[in-house]
FISE-542297 format. One line per field, with one value per atom (N, C-alpha, C, CB): residue number from 1; atom name; residue in three letters; y, x, z. Coordinates in nm, 2 decimals, m for minus. Each point is the difference from the previous one (the first is absolute). Glycine has a CB too. Layout:
<lobas>
miba (NUM  ...)
rodren (CA  ...)
martor (ALA  ...)
yy (Y  ...)
xx (X  ...)
zz (Z  ...)
</lobas>
This chain:
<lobas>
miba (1  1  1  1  2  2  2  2  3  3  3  3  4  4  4  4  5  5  5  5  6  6  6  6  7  7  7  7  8  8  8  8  9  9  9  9  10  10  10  10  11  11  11  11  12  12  12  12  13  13  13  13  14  14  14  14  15  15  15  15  16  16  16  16  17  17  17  17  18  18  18  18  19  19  19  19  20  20  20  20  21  21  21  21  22  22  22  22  23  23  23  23  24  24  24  24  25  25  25  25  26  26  26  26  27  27  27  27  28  28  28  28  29  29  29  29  30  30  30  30  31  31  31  31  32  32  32  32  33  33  33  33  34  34  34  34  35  35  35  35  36  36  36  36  37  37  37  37  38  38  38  38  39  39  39  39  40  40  40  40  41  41  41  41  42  42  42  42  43  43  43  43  44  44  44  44  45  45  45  45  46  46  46  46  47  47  47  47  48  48  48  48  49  49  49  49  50  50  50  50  51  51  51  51  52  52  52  52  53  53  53  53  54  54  54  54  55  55  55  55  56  56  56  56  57  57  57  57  58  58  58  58  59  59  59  59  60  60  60  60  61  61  61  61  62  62  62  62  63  63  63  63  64  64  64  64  65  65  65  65  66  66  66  66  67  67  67  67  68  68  68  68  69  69  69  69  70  70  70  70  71  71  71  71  72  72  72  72  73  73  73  73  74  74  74  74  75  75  75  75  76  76  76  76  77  77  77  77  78  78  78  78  79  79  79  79  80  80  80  80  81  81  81  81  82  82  82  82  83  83  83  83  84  84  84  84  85  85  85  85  86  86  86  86  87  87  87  87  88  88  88  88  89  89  89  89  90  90  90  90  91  91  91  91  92  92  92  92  93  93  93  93  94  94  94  94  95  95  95  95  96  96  96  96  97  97  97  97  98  98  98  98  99  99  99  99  100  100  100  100  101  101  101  101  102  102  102  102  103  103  103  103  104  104  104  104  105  105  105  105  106  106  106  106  107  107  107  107  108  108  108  108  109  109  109  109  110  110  110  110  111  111  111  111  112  112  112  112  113  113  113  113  114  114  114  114  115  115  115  115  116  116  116  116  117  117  117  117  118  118  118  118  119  119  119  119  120  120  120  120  121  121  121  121  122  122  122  122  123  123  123  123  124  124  124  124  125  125  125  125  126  126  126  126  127  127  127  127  128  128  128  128  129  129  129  129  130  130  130  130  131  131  131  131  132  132  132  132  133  133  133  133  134  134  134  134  135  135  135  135  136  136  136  136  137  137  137  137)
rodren (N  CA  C  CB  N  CA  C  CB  N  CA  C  CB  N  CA  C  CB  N  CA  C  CB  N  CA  C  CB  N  CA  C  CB  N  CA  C  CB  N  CA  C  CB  N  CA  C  CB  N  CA  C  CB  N  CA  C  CB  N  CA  C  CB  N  CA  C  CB  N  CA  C  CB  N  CA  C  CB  N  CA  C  CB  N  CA  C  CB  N  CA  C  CB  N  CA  C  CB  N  CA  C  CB  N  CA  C  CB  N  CA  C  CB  N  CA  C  CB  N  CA  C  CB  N  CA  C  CB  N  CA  C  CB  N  CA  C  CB  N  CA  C  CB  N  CA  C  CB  N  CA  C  CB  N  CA  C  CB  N  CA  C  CB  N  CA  C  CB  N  CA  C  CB  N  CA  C  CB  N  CA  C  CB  N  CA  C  CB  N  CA  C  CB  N  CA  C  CB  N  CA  C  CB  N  CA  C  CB  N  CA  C  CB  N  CA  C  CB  N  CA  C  CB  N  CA  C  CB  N  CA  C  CB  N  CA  C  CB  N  CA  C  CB  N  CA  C  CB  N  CA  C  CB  N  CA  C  CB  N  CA  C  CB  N  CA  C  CB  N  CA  C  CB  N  CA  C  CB  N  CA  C  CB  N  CA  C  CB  N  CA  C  CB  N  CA  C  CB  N  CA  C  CB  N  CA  C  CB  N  CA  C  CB  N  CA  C  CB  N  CA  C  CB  N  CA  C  CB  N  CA  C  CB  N  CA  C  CB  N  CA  C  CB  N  CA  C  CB  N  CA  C  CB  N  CA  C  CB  N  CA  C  CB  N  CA  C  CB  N  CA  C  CB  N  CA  C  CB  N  CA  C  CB  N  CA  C  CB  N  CA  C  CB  N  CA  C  CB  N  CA  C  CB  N  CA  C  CB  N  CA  C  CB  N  CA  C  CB  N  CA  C  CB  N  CA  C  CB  N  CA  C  CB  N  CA  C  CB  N  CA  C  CB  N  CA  C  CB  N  CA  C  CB  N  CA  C  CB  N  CA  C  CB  N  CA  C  CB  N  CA  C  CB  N  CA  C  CB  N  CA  C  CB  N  CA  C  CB  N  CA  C  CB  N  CA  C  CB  N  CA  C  CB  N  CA  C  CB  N  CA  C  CB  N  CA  C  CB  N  CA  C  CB  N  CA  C  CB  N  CA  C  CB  N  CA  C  CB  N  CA  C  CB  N  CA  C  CB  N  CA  C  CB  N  CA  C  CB  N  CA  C  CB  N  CA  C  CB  N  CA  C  CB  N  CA  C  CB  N  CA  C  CB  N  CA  C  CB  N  CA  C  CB  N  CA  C  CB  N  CA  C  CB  N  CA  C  CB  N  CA  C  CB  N  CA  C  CB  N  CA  C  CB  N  CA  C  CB  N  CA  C  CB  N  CA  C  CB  N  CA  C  CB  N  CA  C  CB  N  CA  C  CB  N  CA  C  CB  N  CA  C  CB  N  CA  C  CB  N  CA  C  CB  N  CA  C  CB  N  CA  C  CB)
martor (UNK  UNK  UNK  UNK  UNK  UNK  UNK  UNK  UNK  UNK  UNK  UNK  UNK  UNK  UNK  UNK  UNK  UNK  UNK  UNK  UNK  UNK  UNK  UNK  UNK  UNK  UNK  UNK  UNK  UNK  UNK  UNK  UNK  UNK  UNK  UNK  UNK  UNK  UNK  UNK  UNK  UNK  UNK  UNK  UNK  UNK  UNK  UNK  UNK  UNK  UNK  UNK  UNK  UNK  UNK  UNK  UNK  UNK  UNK  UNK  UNK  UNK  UNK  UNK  UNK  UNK  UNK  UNK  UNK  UNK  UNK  UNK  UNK  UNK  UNK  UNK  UNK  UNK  UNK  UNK  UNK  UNK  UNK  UNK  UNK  UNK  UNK  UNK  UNK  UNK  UNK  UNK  UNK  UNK  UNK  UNK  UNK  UNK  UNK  UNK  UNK  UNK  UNK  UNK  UNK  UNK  UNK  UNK  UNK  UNK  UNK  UNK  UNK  UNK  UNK  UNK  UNK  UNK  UNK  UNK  UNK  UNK  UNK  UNK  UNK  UNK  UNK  UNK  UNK  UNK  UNK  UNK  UNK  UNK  UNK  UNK  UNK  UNK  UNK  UNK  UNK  UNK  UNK  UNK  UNK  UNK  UNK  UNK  UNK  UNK  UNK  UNK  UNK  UNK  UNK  UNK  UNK  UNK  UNK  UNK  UNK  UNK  UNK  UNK  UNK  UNK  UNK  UNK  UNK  UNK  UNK  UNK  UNK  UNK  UNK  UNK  UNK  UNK  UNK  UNK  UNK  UNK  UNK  UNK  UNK  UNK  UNK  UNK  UNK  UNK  UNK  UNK  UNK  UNK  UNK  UNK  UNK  UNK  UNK  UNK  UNK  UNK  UNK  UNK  UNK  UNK  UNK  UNK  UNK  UNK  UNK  UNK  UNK  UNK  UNK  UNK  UNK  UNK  UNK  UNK  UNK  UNK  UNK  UNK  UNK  UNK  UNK  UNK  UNK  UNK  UNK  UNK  UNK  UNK  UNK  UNK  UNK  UNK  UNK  UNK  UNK  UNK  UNK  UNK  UNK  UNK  UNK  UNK  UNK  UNK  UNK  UNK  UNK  UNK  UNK  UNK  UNK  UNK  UNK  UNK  UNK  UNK  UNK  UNK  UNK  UNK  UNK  UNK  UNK  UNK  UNK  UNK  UNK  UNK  UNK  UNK  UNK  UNK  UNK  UNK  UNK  UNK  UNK  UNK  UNK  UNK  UNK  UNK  UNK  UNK  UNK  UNK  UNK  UNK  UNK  UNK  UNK  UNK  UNK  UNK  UNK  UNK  UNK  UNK  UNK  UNK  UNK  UNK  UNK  UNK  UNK  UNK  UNK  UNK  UNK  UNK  UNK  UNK  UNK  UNK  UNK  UNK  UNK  UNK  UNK  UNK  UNK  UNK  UNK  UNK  UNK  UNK  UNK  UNK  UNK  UNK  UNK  UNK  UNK  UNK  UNK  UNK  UNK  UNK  UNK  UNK  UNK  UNK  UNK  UNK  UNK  UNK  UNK  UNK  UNK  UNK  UNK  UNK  UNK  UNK  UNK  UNK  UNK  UNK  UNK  UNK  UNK  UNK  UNK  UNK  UNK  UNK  UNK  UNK  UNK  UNK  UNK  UNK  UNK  UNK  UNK  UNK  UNK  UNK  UNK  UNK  UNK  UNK  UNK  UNK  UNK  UNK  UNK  UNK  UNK  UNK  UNK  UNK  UNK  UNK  UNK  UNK  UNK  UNK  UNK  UNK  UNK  UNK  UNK  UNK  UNK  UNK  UNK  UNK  UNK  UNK  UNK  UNK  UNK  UNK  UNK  UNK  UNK  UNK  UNK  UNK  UNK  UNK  UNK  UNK  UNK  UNK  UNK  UNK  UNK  UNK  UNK  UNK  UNK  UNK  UNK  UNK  UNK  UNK  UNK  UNK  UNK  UNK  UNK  UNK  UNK  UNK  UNK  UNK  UNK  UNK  UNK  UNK  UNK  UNK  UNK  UNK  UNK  UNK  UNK  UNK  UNK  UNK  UNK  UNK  UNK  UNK  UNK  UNK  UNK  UNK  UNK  UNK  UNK  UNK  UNK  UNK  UNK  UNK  UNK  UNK  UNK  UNK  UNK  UNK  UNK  UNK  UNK  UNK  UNK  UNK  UNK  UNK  UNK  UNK  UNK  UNK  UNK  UNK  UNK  UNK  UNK  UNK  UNK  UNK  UNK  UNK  UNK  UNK  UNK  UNK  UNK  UNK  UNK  UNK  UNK  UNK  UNK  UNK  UNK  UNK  UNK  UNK  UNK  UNK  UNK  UNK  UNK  UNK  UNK  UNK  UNK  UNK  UNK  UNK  UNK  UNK  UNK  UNK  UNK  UNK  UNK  UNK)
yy (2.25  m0.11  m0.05  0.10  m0.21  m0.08  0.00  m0.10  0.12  0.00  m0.13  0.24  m0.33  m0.17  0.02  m0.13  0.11  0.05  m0.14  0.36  m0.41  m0.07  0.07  m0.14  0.17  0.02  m0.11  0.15  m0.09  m0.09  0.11  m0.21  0.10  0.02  m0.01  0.01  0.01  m0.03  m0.08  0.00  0.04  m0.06  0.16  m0.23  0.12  0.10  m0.09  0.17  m0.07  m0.07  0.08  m0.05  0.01  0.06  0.06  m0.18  0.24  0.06  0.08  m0.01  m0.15  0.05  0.16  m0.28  0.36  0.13  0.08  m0.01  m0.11  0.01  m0.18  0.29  m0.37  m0.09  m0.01  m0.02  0.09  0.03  m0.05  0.25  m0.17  0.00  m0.05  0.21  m0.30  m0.09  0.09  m0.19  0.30  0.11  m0.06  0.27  m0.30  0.00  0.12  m0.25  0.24  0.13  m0.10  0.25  m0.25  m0.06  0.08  m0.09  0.02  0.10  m0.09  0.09  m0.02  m0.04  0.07  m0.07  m0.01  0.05  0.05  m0.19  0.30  0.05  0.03  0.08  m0.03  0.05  0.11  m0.21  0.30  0.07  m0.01  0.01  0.07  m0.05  0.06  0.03  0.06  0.02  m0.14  0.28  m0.33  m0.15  m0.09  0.02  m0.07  m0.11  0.05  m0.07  m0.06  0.03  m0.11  0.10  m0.14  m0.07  m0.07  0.17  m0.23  m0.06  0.09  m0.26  0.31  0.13  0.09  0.02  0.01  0.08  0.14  m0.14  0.14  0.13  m0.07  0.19  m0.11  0.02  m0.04  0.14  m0.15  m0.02  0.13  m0.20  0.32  0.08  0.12  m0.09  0.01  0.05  m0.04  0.03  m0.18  m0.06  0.01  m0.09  0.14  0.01  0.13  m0.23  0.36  0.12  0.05  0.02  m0.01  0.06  m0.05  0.04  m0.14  m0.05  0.03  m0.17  0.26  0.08  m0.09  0.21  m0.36  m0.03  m0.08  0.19  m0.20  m0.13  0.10  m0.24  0.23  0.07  m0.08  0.17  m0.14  m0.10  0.06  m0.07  0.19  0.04  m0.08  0.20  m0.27  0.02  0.10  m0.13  0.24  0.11  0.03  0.09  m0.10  0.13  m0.09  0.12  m0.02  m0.01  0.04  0.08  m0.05  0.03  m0.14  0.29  m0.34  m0.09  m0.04  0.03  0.06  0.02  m0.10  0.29  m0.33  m0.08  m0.12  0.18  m0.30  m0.14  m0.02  m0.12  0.04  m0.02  m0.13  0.08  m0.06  m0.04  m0.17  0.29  m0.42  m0.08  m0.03  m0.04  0.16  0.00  0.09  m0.04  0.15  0.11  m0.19  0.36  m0.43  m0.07  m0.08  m0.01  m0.09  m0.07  0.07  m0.11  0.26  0.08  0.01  0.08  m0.07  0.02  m0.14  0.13  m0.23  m0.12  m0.04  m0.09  0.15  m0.06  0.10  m0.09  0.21  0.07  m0.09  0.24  m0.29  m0.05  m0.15  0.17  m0.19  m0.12  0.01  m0.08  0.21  0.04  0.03  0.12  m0.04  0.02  m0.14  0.22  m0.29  m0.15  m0.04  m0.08  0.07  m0.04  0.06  m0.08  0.18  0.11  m0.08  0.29  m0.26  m0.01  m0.16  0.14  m0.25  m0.13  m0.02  m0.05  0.15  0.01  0.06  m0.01  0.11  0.10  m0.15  0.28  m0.30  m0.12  m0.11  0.03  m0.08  m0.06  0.01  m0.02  0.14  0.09  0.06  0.13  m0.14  0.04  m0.13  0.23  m0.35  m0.17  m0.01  m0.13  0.13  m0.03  0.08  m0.11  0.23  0.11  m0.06  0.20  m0.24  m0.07  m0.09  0.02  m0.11  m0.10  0.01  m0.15  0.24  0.02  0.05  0.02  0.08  0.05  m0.09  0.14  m0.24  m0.11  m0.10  0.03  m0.07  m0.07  0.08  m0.04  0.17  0.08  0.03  0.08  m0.08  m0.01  m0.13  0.11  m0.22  m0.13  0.02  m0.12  0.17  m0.03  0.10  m0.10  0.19  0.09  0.02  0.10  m0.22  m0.02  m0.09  m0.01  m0.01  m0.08  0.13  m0.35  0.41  0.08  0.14  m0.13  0.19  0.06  0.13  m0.24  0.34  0.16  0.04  0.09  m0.05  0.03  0.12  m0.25  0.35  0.13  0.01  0.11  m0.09  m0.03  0.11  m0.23  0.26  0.07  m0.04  0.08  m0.04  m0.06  m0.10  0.19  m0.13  m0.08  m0.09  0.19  m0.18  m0.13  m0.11  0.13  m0.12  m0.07  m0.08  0.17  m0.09  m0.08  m0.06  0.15  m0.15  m0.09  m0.13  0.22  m0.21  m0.13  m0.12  0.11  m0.20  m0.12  m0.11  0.06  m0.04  m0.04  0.06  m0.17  0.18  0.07  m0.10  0.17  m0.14  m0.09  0.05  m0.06  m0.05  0.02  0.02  m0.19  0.17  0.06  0.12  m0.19  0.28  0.14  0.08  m0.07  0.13  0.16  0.11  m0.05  0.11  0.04  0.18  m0.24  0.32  0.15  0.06  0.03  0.05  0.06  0.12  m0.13  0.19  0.15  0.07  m0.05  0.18  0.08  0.10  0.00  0.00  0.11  0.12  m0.12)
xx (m2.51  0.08  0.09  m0.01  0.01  0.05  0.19  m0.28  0.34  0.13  0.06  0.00  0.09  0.02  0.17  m0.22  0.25  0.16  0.00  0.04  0.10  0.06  0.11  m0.05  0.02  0.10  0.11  m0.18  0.34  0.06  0.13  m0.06  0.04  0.07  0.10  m0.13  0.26  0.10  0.07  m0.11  0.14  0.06  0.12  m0.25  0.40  0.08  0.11  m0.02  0.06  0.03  0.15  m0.27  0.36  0.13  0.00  0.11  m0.07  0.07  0.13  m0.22  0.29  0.15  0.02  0.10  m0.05  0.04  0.13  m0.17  0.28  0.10  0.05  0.03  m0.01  0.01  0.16  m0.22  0.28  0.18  0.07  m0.03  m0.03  0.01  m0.15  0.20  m0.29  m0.03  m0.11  0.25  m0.26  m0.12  m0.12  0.09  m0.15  m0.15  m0.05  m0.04  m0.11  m0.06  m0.18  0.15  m0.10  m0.16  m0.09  0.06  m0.17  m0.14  m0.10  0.00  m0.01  m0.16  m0.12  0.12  m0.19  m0.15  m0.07  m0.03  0.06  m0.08  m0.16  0.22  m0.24  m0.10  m0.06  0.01  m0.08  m0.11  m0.03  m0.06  0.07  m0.12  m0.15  0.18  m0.20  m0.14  m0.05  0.07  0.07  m0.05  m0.03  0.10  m0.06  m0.06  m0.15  0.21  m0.28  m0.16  0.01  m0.17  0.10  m0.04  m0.17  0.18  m0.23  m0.16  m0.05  m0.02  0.02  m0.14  0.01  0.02  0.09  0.00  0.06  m0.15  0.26  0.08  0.11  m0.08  0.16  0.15  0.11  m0.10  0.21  0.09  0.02  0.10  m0.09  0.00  m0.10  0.15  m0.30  m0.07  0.00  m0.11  0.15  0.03  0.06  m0.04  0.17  0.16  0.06  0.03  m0.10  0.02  0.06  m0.16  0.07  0.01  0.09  m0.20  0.26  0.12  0.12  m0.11  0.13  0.14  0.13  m0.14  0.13  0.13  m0.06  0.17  m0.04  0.03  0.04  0.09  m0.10  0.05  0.02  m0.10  0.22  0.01  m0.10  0.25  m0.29  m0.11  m0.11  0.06  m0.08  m0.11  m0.07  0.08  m0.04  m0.09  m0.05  0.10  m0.05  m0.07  m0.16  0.28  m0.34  m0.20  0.02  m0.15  0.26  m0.07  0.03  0.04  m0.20  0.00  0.03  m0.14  0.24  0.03  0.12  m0.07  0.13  0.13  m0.02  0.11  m0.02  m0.04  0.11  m0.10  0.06  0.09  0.15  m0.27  0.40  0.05  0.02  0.09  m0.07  0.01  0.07  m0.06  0.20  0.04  m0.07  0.22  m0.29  m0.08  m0.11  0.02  m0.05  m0.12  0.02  m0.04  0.21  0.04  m0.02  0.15  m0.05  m0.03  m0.12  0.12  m0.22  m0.17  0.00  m0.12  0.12  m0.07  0.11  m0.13  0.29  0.07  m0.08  0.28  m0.33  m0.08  m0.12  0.09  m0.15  m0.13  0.00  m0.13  0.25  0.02  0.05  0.08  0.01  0.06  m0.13  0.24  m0.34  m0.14  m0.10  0.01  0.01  m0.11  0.06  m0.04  0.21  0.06  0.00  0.09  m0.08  m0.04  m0.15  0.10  m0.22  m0.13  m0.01  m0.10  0.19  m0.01  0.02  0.05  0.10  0.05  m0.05  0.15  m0.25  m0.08  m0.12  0.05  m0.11  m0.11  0.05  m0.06  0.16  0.06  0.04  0.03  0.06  0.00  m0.17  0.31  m0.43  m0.11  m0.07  m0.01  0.07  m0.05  0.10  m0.04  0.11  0.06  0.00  0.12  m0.18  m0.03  m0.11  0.05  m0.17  m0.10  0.00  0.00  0.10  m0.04  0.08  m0.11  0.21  0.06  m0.11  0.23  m0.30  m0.11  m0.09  0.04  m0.08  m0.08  0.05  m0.03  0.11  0.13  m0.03  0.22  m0.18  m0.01  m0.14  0.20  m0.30  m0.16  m0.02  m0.07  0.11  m0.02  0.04  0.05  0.11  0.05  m0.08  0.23  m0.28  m0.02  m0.13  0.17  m0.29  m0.13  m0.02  m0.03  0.10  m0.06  0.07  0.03  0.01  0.02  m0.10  0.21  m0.21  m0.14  0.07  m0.24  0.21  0.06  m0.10  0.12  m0.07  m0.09  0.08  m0.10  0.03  0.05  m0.04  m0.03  0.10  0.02  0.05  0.05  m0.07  0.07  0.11  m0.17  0.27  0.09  m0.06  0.16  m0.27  m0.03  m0.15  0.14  m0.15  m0.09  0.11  m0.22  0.32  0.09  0.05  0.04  0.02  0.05  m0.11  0.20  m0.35  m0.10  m0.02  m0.14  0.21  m0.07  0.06  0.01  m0.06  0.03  0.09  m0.23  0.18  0.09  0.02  m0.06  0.21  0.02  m0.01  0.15  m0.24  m0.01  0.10  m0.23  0.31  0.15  m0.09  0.22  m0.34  m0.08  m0.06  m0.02  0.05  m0.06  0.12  m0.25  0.27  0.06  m0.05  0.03  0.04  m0.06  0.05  m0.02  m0.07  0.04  0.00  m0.13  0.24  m0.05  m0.02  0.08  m0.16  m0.02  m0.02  m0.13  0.20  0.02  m0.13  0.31  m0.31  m0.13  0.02  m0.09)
zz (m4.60  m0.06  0.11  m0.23  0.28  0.04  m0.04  0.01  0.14  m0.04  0.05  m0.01  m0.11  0.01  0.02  m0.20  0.35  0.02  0.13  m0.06  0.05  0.06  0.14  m0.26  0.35  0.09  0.05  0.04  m0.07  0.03  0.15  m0.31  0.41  0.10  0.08  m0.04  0.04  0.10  m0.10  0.25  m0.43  m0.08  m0.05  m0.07  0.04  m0.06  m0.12  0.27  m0.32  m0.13  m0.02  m0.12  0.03  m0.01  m0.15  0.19  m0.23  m0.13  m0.05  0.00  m0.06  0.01  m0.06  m0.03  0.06  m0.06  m0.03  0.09  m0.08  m0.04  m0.01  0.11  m0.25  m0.03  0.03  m0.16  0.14  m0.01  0.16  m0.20  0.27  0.14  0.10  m0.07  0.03  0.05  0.14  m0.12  0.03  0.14  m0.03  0.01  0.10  m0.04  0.08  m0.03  0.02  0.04  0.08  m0.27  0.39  0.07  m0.03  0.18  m0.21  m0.02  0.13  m0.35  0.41  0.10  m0.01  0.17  m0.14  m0.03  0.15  m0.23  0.30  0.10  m0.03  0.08  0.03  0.01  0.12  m0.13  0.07  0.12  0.12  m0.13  0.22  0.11  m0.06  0.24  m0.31  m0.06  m0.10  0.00  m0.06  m0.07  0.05  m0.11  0.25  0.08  0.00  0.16  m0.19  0.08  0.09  m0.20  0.26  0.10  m0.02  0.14  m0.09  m0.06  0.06  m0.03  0.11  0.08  m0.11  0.30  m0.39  m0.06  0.00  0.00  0.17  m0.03  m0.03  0.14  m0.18  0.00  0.09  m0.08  0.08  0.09  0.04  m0.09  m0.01  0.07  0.10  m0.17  0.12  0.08  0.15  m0.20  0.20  0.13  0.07  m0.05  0.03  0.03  m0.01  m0.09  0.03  m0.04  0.09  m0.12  0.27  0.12  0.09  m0.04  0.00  0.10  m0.05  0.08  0.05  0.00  0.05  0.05  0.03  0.03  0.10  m0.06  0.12  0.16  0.07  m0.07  0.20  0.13  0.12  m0.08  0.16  0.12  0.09  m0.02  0.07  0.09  0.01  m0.05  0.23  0.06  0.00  0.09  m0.11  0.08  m0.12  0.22  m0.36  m0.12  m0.01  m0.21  0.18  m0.03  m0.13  0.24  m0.31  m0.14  m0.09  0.01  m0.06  m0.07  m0.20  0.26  m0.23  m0.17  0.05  m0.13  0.22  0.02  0.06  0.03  m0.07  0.06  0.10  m0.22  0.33  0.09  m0.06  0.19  m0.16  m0.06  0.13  m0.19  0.11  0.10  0.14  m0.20  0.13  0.17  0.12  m0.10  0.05  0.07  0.05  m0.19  0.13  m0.01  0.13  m0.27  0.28  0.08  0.16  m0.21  0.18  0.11  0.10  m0.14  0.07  0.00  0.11  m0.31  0.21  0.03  0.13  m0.27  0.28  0.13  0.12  m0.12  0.12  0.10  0.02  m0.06  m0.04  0.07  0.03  m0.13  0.15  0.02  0.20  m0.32  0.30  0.13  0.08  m0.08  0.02  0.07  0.07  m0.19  0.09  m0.03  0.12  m0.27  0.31  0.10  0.13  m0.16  0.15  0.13  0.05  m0.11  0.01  0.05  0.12  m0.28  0.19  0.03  0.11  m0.18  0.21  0.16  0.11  m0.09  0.05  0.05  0.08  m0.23  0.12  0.01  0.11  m0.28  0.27  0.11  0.14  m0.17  0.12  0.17  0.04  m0.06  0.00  0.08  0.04  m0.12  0.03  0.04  0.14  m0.29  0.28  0.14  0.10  m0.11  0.10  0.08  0.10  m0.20  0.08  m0.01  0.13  m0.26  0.21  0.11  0.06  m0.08  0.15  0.10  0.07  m0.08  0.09  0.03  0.07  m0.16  0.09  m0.01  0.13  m0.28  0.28  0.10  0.15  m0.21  0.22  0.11  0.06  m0.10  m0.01  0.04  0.10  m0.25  0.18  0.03  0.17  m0.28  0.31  0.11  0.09  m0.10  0.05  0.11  0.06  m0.11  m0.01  0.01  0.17  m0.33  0.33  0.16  0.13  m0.10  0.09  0.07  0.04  m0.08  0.22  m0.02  0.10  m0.03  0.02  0.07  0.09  m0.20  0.30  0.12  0.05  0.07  m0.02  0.04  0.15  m0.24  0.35  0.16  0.03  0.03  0.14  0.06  0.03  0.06  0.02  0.07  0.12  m0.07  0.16  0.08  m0.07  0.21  m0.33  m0.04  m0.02  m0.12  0.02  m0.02  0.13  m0.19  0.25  0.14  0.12  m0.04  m0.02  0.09  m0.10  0.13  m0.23  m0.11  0.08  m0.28  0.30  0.06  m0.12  0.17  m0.24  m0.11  m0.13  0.10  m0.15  m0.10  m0.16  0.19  m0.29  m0.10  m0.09  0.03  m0.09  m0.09  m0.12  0.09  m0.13  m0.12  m0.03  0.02  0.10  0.01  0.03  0.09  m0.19  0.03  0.10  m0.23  0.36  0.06  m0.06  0.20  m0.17  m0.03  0.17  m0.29  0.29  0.12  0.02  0.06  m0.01  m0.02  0.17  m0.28  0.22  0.14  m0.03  0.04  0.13  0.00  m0.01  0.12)
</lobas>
């Protein structure tokens, strides 16, 4: 048999209980976490059973707890401090980069030659483009 019931929710009503002195008495209509359903079909409390709370900890792994939003801001100002590190990191290896690049350039026309003392001092001319090495015997 088919049960024909009207659920009504988040309604409250008053009933004076002393007319003389003007008491009422609130009545509200709660409810369950086993009474919530949800369309999949559990519960509020099947959903929500297992959660134990909020915590400010980065570090806790136990997932019965939600991170609370200032733990959250915390989080997101580190990976923001990180995102910024990396950026500067990335930068200082760009300009590393072409400092590198710069010094290649200047040093590409220049050419190293290894001499005695007495080859050195037979060269008839010394080239400002050649690095001379000198080596003892």
């Amino acid at each position: 048999m088919a049960v024909n019931e009207q659920i009504v929710t988040g309604r409250k009503f008053r009933k004076c209980i002393d007319v003389a002195n003007k008491v009422w008495l609130r009545i509200s209509f709660w409810t369950s976490a086993n009474d919530v359903e949800f369309d999949d079909g559990k519960t509020l409390q099947q959903k929500l059973g297992t959660f134990s709370g909020l915590t400010d900890s980065l570090a806790s792994a136990d997932s019965k707890y939600a991170l609370t939003a200032a733990a959250g801001k915390v989080l997101n100002d580190k990976l923001e401090q990180t995102a910024n590190s990396v950026l500067t990191l990335t930068n200082n290896v760009s300009t590393l980069t072409n400092n590198i690049s710069t010094l290649n350039s200047k040093i590409s026309n220049l050419s190293f030659v290894v001499l005695t003392q007495e080859q050195y001092d037979a060269l008839p001319v010394k080239d400002a483009g050649t690095l001379y090495f000198i080596r003892s015997n």
